[in-house]
C-alpha positions in Angstrom: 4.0 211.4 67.4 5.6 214.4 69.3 8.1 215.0 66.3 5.1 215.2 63.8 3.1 217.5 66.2 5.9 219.7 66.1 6.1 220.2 62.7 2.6 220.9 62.2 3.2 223.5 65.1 6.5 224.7 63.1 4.7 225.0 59.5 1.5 226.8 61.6 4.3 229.2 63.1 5.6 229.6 59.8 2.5 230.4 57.5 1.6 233.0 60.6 4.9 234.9 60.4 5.0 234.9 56.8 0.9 236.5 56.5 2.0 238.6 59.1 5.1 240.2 57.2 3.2 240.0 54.2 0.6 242.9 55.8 3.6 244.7 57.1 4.9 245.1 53.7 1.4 245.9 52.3 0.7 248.5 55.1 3.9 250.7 54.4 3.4 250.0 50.6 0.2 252.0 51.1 1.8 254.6 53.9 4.1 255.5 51.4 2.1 255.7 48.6 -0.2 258.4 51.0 3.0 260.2 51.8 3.8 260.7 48.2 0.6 261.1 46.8 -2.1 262.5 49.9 -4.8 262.9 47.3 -4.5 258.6 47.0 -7.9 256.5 47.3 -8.7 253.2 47.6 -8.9 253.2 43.6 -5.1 254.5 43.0 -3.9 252.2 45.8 -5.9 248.9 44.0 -4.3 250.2 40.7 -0.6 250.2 42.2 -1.0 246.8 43.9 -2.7 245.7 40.1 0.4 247.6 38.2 2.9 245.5 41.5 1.2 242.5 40.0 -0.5 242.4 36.7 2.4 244.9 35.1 1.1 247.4 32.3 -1.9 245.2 32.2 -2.4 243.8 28.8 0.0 241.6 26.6 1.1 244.2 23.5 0.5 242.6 20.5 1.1 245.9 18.3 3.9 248.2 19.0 2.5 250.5 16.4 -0.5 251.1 18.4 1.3 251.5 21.7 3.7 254.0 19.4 1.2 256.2 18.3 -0.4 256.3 21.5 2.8 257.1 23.5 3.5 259.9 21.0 -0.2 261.5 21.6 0.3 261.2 25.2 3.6 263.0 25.3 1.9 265.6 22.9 -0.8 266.0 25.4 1.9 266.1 28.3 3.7 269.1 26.2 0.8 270.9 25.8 -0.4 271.1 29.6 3.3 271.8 30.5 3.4 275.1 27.7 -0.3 276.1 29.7 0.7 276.0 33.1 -1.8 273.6 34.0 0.7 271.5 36.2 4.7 271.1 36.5 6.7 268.0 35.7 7.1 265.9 39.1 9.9 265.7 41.4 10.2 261.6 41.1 11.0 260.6 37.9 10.2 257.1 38.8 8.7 255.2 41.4 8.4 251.6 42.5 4.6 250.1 42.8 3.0 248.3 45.6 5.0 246.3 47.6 6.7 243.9 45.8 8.3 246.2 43.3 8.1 244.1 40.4 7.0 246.9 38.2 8.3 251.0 37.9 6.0 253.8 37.2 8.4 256.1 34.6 7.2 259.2 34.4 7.2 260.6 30.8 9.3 263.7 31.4 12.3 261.4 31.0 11.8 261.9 27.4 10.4 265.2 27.6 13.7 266.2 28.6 16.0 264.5 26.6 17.0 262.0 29.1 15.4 258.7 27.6 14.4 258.4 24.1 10.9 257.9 22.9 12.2 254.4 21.4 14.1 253.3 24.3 11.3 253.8 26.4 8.7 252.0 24.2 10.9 249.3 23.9 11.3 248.9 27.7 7.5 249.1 28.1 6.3 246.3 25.3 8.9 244.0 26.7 7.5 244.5 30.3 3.9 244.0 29.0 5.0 241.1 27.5 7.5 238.9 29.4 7.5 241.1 32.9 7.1 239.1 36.2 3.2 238.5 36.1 1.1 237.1 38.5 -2.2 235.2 37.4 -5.5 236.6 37.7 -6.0 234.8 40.2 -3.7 235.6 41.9 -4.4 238.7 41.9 -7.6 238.6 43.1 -6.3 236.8 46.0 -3.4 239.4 46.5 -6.1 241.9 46.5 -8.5 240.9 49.2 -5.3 241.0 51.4 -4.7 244.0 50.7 -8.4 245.2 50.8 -8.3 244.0 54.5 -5.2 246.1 55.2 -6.9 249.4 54.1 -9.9 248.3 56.1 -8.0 247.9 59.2 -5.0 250.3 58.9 -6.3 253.1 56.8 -10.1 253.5 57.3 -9.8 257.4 57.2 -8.9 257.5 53.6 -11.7 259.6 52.0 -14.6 257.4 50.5 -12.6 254.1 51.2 -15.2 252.3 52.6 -17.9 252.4 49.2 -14.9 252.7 47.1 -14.1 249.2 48.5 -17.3 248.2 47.8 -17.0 248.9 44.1 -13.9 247.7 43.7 -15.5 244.2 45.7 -18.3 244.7 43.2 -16.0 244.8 39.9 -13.4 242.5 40.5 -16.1 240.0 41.6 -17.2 240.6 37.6 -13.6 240.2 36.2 -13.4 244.1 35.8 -9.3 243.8 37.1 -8.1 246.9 35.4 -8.9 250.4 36.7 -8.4 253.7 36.3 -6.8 256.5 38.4 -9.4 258.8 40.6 -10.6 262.0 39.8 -8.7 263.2 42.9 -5.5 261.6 42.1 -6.0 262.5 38.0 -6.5 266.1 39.1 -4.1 266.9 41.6 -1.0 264.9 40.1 -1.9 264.7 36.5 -0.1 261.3 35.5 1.8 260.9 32.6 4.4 257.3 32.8 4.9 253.9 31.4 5.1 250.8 33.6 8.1 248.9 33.0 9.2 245.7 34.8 12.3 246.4 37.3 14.7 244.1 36.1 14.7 246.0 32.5 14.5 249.7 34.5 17.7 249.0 36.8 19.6 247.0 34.2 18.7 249.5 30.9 17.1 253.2 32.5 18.7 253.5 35.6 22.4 254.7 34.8 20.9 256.7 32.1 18.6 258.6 35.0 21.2 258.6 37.4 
């Protein structure tokens, strides 16, 4: 009897210290994320977790389509640059939320010669497809964790408390992808493909570096 109350005790101890870690790494996902990005909400920091666990988003059945759109988008991304409506960022890639599964890669990699358009592409339909993917599920779960971290840690973020209660609202209807906010849209002016880490650091990164 004393050995088996200790291992409930043990496996109690356990789940505690592992939730507990779990918000740490969630809390400085989100610190960072602030750091980098100060014009962040509660919408762009649900999209990173999402992007952290649900990769691009969507399974890719087409490549055709996701060419044609890549090639409009980096048309678009020329354009702005050629008007001065923004410059290309400093990061040319960046892990998401706090489990890293996924990279955001910034499209001035092929802008400037650095990655092909192809190579890319071919990075980002594999992710979409066979990348480290959590259920929806899942997700939901992950996200009411993480919800509870902004409420607690980050309460000052502009908006964050109806912006929560959208979000609650939506993903309550099955509405799990979202857009970037205005702020964030406006201010940073995004322009990259997810693609799962494994493919990043074994394919793109000793081309970037």
């Amino acid at each position: 009897m004393h050995n088996a109350s200790f291992l409930r005790i043990a496996a109690a101890l356990s789940l505690f210290l592992l939730a507990a870690c779990q918000q740490v790494a969630i809390k400085d996902a989100i610190a960072s994320q602030l750091s980098r990005y100060p014009e962040t909400r509660v919408t762009d920091i649900y999209k990173d977790f999402c992007q952290d666990n649900l990769g691009p988003g969507h399974i890719i059945p087409d490549p055709e389509s996701a060419r044609a759109y890549l090639l409009s988008e980096l048309q678009e991304y020329r354009d702005d640059l050629d008007s001065a409506r923004y410059t290309k960022p400093q990061a040319r890639f960046v892990p998401v939320g706090d489990r890293h599964n996924f990279v955001r890669v910034d499209l001035s990699v092929v802008l400037d010669g650095l990655i092909d358009e192809e190579t890319l592409l071919n990075a980002f339909v594999r992710s979409a497809n066979e990348g480290n993917i959590a259920s929806e599920k899942a997700w939901v779960k992950k996200w009411h964790r993480v919800a509870a971290v902004i409420k607690r840690r980050f309460p000052d973020i502009p908006g964050a408390g109806a912006d929560l209660a959208a979000l609650d609202s939506l993903v309550g209807a099955g509405h799990l992808i979202m857009h970037h906010s205005e702020e964030f849209s406006e201010a940073y002016h995004p322009h990259y493909r997810i693609v799962a880490s494994d493919i990043f650091e074994n394919e793109l990164l000793k081309i970037l570096q």
